[in-house]
C-alpha positions in Angstrom: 0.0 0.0 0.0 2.8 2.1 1.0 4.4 1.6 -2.4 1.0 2.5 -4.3 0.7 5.7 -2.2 4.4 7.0 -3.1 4.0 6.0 -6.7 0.3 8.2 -6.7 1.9 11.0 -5.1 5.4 10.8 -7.3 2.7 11.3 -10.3 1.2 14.2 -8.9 4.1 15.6 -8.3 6.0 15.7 -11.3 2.7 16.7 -12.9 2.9 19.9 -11.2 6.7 20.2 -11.9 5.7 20.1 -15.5 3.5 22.6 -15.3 6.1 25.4 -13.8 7.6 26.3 -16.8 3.9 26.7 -18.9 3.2 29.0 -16.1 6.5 31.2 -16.2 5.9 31.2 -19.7 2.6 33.1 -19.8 3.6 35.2 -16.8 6.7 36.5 -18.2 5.4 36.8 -22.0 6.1 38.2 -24.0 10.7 38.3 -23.2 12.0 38.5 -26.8 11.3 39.3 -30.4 8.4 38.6 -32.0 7.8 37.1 -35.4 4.6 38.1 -37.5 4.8 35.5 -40.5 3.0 36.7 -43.8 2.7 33.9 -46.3 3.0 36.1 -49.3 5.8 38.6 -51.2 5.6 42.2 -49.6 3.5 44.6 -50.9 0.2 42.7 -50.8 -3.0 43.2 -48.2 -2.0 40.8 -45.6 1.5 42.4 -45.6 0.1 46.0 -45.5 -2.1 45.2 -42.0 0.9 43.1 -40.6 2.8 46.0 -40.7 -0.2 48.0 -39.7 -0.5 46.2 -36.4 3.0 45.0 -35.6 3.5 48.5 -35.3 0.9 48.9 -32.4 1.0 45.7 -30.9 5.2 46.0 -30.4 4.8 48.6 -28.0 1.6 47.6 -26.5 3.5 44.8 -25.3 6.7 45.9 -24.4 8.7 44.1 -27.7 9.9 44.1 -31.0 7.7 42.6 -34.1 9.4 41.8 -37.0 7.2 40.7 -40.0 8.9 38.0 -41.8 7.7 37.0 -45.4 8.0 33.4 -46.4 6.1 33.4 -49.6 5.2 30.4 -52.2 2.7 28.0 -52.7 -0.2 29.5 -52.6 0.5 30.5 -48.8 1.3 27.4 -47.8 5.4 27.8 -47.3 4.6 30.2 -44.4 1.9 28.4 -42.8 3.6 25.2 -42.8 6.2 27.2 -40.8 4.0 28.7 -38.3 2.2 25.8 -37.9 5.6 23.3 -37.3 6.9 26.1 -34.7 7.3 26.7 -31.2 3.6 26.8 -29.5 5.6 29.9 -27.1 3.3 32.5 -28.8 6.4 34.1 -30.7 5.6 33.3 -34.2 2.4 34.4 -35.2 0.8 33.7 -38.2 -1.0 36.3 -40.1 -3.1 34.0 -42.1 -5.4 35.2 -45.0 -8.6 33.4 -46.7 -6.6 31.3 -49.3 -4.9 29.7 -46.7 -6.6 29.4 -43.8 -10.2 28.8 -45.7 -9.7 27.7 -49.2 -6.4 25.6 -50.3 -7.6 22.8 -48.0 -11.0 22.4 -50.3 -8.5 22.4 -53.7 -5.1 20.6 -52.2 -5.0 17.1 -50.2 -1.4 17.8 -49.1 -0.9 21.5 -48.0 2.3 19.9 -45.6 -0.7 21.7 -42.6 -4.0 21.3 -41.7 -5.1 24.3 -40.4 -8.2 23.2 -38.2 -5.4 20.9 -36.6 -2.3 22.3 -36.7 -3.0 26.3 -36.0 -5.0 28.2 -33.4 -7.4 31.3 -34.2 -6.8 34.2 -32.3 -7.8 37.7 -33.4 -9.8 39.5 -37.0 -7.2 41.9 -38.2 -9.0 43.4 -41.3 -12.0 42.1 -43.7 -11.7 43.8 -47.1 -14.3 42.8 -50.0 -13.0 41.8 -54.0 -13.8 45.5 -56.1 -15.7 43.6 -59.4 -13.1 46.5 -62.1 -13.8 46.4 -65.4 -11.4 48.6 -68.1 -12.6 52.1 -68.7 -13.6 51.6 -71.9 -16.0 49.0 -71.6 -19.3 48.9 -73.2 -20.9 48.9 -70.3 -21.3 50.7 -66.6 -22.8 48.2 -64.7 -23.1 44.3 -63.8 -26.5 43.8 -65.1 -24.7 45.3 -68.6 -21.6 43.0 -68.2 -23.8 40.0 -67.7 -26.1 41.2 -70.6 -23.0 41.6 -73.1 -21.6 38.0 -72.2 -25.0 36.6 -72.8 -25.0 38.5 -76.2 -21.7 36.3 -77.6 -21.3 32.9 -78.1 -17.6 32.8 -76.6 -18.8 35.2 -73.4 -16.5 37.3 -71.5 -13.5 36.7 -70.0 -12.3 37.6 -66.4 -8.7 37.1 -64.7 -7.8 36.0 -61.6 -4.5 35.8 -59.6 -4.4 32.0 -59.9 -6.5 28.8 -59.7 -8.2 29.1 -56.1 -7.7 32.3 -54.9 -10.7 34.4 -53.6 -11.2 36.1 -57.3 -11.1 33.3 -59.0 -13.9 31.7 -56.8 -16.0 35.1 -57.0 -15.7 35.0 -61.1 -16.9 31.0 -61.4 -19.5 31.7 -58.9 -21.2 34.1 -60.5 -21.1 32.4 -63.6 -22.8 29.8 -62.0 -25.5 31.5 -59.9 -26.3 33.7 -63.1 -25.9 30.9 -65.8 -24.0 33.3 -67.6 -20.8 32.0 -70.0 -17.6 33.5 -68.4 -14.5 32.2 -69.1 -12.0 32.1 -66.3 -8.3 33.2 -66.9 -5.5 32.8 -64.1 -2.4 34.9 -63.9 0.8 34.2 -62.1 1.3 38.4 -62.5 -0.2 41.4 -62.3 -3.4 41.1 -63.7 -4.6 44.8 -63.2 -2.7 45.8 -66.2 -4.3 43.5 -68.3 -7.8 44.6 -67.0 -6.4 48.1 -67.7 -5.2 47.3 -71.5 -8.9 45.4 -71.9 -6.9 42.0 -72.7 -9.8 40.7 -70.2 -13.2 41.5 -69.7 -13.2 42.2 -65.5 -11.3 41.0 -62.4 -12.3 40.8 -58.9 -9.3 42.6 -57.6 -8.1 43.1 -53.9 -9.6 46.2 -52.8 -6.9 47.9 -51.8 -4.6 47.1 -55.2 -7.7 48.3 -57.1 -9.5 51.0 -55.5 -6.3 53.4 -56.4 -6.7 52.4 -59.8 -10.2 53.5 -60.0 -9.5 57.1 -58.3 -7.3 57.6 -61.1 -9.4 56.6 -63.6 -7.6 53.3 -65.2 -10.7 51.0 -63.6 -14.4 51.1 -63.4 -15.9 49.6 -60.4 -19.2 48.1 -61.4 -19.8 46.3 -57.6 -17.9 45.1 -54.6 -18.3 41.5 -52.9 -19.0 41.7 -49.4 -22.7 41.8 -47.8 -22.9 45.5 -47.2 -21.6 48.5 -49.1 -18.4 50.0 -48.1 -18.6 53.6 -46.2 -15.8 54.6 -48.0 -17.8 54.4 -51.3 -21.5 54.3 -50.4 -22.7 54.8 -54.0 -20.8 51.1 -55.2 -23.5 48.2 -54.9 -22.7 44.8 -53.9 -22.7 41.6 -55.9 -25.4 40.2 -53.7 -28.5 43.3 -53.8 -27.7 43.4 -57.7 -28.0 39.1 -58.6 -30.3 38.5 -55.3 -27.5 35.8 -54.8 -27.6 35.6 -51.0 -24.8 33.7 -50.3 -22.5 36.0 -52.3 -20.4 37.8 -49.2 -16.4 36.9 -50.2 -13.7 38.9 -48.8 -10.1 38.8 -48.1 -9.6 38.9 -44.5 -6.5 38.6 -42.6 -6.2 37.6 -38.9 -3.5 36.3 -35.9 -3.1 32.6 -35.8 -0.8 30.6 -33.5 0.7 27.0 -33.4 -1.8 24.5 -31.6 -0.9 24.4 -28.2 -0.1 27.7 -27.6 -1.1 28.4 -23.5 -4.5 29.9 -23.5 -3.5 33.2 -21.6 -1.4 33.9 -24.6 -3.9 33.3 -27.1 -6.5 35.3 -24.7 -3.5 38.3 -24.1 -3.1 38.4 -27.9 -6.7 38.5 -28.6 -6.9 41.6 -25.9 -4.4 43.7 -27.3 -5.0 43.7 -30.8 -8.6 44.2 -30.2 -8.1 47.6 -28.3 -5.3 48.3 -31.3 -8.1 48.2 -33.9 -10.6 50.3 -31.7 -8.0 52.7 -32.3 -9.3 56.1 -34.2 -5.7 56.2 -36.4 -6.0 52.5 -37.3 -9.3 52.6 -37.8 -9.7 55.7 -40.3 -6.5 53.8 -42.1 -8.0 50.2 -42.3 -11.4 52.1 -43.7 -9.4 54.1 -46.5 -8.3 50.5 -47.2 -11.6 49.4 -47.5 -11.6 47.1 -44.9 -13.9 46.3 -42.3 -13.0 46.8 -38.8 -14.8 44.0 -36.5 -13.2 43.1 -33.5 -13.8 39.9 -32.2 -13.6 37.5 -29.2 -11.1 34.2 -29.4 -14.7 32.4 -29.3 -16.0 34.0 -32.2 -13.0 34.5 -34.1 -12.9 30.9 -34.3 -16.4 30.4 -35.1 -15.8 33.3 -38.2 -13.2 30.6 -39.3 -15.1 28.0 -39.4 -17.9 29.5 -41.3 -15.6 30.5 -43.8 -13.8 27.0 -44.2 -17.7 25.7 -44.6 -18.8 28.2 -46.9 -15.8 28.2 -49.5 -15.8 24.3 -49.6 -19.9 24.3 -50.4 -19.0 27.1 -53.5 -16.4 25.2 -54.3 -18.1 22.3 -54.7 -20.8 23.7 -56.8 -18.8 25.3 -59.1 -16.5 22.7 -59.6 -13.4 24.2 -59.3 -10.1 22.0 -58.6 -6.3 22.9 -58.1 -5.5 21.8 -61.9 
């Protein structure tokens, strides 16, 4: 009995040894640098409102963020990363749609699973697709696009950034919903300058790449593809109140992921301090001139948003058929 009862309370213990260090982990984080990991080249959204709150969230907690790109495969290269690192809350994954959302409905071997291998901690930004067309076209709105491809046996044609991504799956869903014939082309470049040159019929750009373009007069915005209209341009419809296609609300969104088993207080401290970074008037009127959307949310329903999002690209991708060839 006497052996039992030192082996029960050896256990015990050495369980509460183990949890020491997990403890003076969370109470001294963060110590050292911090990583912010964006899975593309510089210059794009996600890099933009990396920057954007690295520079907030540094000071708010007392540390340096560096934001490290690690671009390729369609995001994947830097998620794998994140996702195979330290769970010590110093690399941080700022994870888009593609990524986090899409590539697992297209790929079966993305090297990460990201309902697995990554935790979801805060929104950063929410921006809709800008539906540009070039300034000379024919036409000035979507029901005139969708007229004029009906018109033609060969359609119109729209570009995309590549087989997958969040304009792509815009393009082939309207075609589907509106039984219209629109032929999809993918470009591994810029394809703005294309749309500009009227090589292709319309794009659903980034906002934010676009929405300059526009101001200048290179682009015409017909519609944008998120649920409600953007402040920033109230007179601009959306997709959905022009097709009545309900389920057409896809944006580009960027938020703060960590490695699974990252200790909760991190996750939570995170969560805390880049929600009071975005309720900040300066970031605020800047994420807005973006276009983006500013929502702050809880771990809880940050998570939830996720999962939505993982549910409602694999049903649209199902229906239109798209695959990664």
């Amino acid at each position: 009995m006497r052996v039992y009862q030192s082996a029960i309370i050896a256990t015990i213990l050495a369980a509460a040894l183990m949890t020491v260090p997990a403890r003076a982990q969370t109470q001294t984080y963060p110590n050292r640098t911090i990583v912010f990991v964006v899975a593309y080249a510089p210059g794009g959204t996600g890099d933009v409102v990396a920057r954007m709150i690295a520079s907030k969230l540094g000071p708010a907690l007392g540390q340096t963020i560096v934001v490290e790109n690690r671009a390729g495969a369609s995001g994947a290269i830097g998620t794998q990363y994140v996702a195979r690192s330290a769970p010590d809350g110093y690399t941080i994954l700022i994870g888009q749609t593609a990524e986090i959302a899409i590539n697992q409905n297209l790929h079966k071997d993305l090297g990460y699973n990201p309902d697995v291998d990554l935790l979801p901690v805060a929104l950063g930004a929410d921006a809709p697709l800008a539906m540009v067309v070039p300034p000379n076209a024919p036409y000035s709105t979507l029901d005139g696009l969708l007229k004029a491809a009906r018109a033609t046996t060969s359609g119109l044609t729209f570009a995309s950034a590549g087989i997958g991504t969040p304009g792509h799956i815009a393009g082939d869903f309207l075609r589907v919903r509106t039984k219209t014939n629109l032929l999809h082309v993918p470009y591994k470049g810029d394809a703005l300058k294309d749309v500009i040159a009227g090589h292709v019929d319309f794009f659903f750009s980034g906002y934010p790449a676009a929405i300059p373009l526009v101001h200048s007069g290179k682009l015409r915005i017909l519609a944008i593809s998120s649920e409600q209209r953007l402040a920033s341009i109230p007179d601009v419809p959306t997709v959905r109140e022009l097709t009545d296609i309900k389920e057409f609300d896809l944006t580009v969104w960027q938020g703060l992921f960590l490695p699974r088993g990252t200790p909760k207080e991190i996750v939570n401290r995170l969560n805390t301090a880049t929600n009071e970074i975005l309720a900040q008037p300066d970031i605020k009127q800047k994420l807005s001139e973006a276009g983006a959307y500013v929502r702050p949310m809880s771990v809880d329903q940050f998570s939830a948003f996720v999962e939505a999002q993982r549910q409602k690209y694999k049903q649209i991708i199902k229906e239109t058929g798209i695959t990664a060839e």
